[in-house]
N, C-alpha and C positions, 0 to 999 in steps of 0.2 A: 130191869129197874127203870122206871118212868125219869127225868132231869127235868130241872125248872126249862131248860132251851127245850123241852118234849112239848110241855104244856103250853110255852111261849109259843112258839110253832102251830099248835092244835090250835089256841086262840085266833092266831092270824090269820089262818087259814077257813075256820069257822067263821070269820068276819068278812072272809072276800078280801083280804087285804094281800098286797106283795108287799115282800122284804120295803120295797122304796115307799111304796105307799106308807106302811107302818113305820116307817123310819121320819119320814115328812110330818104325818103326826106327830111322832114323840120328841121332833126338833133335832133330832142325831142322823146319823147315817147310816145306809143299807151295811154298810160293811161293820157297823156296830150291833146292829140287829141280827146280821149273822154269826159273830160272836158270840150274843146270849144263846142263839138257837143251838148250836156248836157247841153250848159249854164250856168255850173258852176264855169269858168273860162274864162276870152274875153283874147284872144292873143293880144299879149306888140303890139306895132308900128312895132318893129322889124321883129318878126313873122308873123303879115299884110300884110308887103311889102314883106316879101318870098312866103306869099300866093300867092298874086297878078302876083308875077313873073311867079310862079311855073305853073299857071293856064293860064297866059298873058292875065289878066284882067283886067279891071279898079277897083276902089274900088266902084265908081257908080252900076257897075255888082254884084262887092260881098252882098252891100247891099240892093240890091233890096227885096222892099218889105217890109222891118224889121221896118222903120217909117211911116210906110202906120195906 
């Protein structure tokens, strides 16, 4: 089963980014960014929509996969 930290992760990594890099962007911290990746924490709405931005994706894209 695919998790939104599966997809989070594949993003980042298709971006060339590390945890701190991605973390520096989205204004939070690497140890928060491995949280989503971990699934031990889902990003607020807030942080969603920065994703989304950051990436110019739909939220259809980010969660591909994850209710399959």
């Amino acid at each position: 089963m695919i998790t939104l930290g599966d997809n989070l992760k594949e993003l980042r990594k298709l971006n060339k980014l590390s945890q701190k890099e991605f973390a520096l962007r989205m204004q939070t911290t690497q140890q928060r960014v491995s949280e989503w990746e971990c699934n031990k924490v889902e990003p607020s709405l807030y942080n969603l929509i920065k994703i989304l931005r950051l990436y110019n994706i739909s939220f259809e894209e980010l969660i591909d996969g994850v209710f399959d």
